[in-house]
C-alpha positions in Angstrom: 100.6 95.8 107.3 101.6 99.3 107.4 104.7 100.3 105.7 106.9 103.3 105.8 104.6 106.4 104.0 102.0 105.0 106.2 103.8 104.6 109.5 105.1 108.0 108.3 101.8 109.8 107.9 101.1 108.9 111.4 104.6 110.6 112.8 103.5 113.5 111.3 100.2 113.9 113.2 101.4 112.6 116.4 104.5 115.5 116.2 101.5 118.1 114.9 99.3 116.7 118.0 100.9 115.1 121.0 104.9 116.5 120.8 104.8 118.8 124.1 102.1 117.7 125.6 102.8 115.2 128.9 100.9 112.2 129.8 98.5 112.7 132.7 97.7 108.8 133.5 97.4 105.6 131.4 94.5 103.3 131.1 95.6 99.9 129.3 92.5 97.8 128.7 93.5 94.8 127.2 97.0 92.9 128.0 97.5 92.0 124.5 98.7 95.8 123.8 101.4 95.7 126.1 102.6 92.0 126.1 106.1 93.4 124.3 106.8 95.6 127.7 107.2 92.7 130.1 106.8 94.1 133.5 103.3 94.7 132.5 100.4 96.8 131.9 101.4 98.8 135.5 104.7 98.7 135.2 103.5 100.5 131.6 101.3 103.2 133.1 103.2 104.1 136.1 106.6 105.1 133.9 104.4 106.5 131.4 102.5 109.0 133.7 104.3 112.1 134.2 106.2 111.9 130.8 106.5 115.1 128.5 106.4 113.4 124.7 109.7 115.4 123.1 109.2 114.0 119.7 107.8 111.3 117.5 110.2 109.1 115.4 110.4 106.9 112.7 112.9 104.6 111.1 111.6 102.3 108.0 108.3 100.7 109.9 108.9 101.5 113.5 107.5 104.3 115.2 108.7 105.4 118.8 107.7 109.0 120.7 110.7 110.0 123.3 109.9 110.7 126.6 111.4 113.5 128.6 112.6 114.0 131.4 113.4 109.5 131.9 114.8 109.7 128.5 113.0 106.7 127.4 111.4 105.5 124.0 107.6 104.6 123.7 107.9 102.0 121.2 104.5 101.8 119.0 103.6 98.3 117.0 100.6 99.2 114.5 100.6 95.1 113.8 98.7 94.9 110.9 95.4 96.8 112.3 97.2 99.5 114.9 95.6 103.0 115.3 97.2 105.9 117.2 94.4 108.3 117.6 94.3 111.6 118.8 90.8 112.1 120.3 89.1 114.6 122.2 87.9 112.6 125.3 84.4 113.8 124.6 84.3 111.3 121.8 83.0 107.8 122.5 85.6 104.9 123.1 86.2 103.2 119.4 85.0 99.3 120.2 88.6 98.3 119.9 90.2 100.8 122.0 93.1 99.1 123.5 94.9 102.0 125.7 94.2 105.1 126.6 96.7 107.7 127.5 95.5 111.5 128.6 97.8 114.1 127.7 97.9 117.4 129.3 96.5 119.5 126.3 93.1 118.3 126.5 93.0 115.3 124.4 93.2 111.4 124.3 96.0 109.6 122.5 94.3 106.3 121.8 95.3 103.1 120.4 92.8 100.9 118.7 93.7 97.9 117.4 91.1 95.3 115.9 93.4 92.3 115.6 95.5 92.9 118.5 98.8 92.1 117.0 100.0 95.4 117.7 100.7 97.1 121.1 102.9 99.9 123.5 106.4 99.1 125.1 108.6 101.4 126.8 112.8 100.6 125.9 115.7 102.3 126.3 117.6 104.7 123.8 120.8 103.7 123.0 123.3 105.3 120.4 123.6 103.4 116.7 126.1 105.3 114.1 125.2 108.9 115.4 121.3 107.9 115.7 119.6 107.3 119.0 117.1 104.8 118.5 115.6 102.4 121.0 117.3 99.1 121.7 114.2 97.0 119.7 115.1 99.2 116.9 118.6 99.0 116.5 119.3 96.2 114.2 117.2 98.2 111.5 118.5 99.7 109.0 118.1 103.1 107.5 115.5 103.9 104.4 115.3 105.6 101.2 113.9 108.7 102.9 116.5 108.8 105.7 119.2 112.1 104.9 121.7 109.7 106.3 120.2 107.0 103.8 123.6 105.6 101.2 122.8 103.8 98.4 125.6 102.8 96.9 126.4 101.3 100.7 123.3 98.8 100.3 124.1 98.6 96.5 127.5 97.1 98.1 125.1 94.8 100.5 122.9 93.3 97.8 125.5 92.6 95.2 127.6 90.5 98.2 124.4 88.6 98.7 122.5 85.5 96.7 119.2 86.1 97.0 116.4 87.0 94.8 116.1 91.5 95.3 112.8 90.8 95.9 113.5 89.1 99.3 116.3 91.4 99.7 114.3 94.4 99.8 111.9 92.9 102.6 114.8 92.5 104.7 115.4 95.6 107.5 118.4 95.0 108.3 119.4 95.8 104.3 117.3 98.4 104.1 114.1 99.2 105.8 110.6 100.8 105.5 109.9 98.9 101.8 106.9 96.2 102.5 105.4 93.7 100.1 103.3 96.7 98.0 106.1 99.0 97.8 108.6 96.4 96.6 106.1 95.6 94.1 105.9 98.9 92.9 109.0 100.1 92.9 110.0 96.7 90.8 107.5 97.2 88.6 109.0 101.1 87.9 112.4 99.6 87.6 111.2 96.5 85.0 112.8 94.0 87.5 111.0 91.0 87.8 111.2 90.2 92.0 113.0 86.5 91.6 115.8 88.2 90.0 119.3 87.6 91.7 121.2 90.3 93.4 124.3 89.4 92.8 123.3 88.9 89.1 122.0 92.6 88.9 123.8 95.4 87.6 124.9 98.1 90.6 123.2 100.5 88.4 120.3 98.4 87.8 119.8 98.0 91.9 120.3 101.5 92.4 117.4 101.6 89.5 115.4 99.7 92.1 116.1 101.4 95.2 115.6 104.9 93.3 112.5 103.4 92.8 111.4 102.3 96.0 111.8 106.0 97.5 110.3 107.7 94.5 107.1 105.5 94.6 106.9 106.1 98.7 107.3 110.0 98.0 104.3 109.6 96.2 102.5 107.6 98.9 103.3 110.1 101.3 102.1 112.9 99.2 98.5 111.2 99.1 98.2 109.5 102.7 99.2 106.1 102.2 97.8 103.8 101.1 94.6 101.9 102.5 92.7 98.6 101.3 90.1 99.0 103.9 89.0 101.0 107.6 92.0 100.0 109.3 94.3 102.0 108.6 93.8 105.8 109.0 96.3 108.8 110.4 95.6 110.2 113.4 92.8 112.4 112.8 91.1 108.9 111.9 91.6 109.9 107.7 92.2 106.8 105.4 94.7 106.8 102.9 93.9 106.5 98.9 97.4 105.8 97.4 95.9 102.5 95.9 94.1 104.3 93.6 97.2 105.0 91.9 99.0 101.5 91.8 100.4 100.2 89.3 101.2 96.1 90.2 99.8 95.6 93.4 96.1 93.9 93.5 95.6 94.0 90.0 95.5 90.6 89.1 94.6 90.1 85.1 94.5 93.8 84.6 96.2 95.8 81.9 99.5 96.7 82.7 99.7 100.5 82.6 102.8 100.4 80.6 102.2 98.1 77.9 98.7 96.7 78.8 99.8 93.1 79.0 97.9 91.0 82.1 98.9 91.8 85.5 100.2 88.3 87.2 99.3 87.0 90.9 102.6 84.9 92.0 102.7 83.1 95.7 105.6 85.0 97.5 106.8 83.9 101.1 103.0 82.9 101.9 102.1 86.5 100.4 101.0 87.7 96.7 103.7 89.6 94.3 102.1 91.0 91.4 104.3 91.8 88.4 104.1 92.3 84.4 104.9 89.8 82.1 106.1 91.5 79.6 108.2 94.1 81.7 109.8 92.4 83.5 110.3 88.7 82.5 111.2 85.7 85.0 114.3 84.9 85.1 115.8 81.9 83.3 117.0 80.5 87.1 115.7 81.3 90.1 118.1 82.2 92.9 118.5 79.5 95.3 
């Protein structure tokens, strides 16, 4: 599933490529991508059409584009195969093309989606501590690349908290944007094994991890993403190549990088977490 340098990397090219440009009509061609908008796929199109795109936003994972002049958000859900493509509509329909929205400066916004867990829905803005955000969006939390981001404030949160940081930092209302890899990586950097207790950990040592978690999705960002296969790719339909550079994640019973000691494979919330060893050693208790 996406997570933030990704979801990121596709904000960028939809405000390079579709901020300014209005919606001409709307084609939804399977219900599946708008079952989160419940009046439906016409309901969809119709307040859609006519609607100048004023920006592309992002907080952690979520991704909306505002929509002038109904003041409405365009909430997008990449699921775990989601696609916003900007195409030019001389280019033949991708075989999962799900909707298809014509803007005014000559090209297709287009969102493909193989698995169909993703999809459109249009919500209301509403104002969250001096943010507008759309109402689906407004129990999330900020993330390590927000300006507005405070560590010590979720430094605060995870210390009043008994859980292990590893399920801590997969919560968005803590602190969003970190996914499964990232929270790997940044625990790795930080020598923190991820069934470690929060309230058992240092403040400095959780401000360790979280410094971690935005330095390693700085990175990201700087290369694309990251991408284990064709389905995830930016708008300009470019893949991602951050897993080259990796230094946990999906390398089971390779050397660590560090102190060349077998990467582990560990069942996680019906998901992998990949760790070191000899970095960062179990704890004696897990939390409960």
């Amino acid at each position: 599933m996406p997570e933030l340098p990704e979801v990121e990397v596709v904000r960028r090219g939809l405000d390079a490529h579709v901020v300014g440009a209005t919606v001409n009509s709307v084609q939804v061609l399977h219900p599946r991508a708008v079952r989160r908008h419940e009046p439906g796929p016409r309901d969809l199109a119709l307040h859609l059409t006519g609607q100048k795109v004023a920006s592309a936003e992002r907080r952690g994972k979520y991704l909306w584009l505002v929509l002038e002049p109904a003041d409405l958000a365009l909430v997008v859900h990449l699921g775990m195969s989601g696609q916003m493509l900007v195409q030019p509509p001389t280019v033949p329909d991708e075989k999962h093309l799900r909707i298809r929205a014509v803007l005014d400066n000559g090209a297709d916004l287009r969102f493909v989606d193989q698995r169909t867990f993703g999809g459109w829905a249009l919500a209301p803005l509403m104002e969250v501590d001096g943010d507008r955000l759309p109402l689906p969006v407004a129990h999330i939390a900020r993330d390590p690349m927000d300006p507005r981001f405070d560590p010590d404030a979720v430094v605060a949160v995870l210390r009043s908290k008994h859980t292990e940081i590893k399920r801590a930092l997969l919560d968005q209302t803590v602190v969003s944007g970190i996914g499964n890899i990232y929270a790997d990586e940044a625990l790795w950097r930080a020598r923190i094994h991820g069934n470690r207790p929060t309230d058992a950990l240092s403040r400095p040592t959780l401000r360790a991890v979280l410094d971690a978690a935005a330095e390693v999705m700085v990175q990201a960002l700087g290369q694309g993403g990251t991408s284990f296969d064709a389905l995830y790719v930016n708008v300009n339909g470019e893949s991602g190549y951050f897993e080259r550079s990796l230094n946990v994640y999906g390398r089971e019973n390779e050397g660590c990088r560090r102190c060349g000691a077998p990467i582990r494979r560990e069942k996680f919330m019906n998901r992998s977490s990949y760790s070191c060893p000899k970095c960062q050693p179990r704890p004696r208790t897990r939390a409960s």
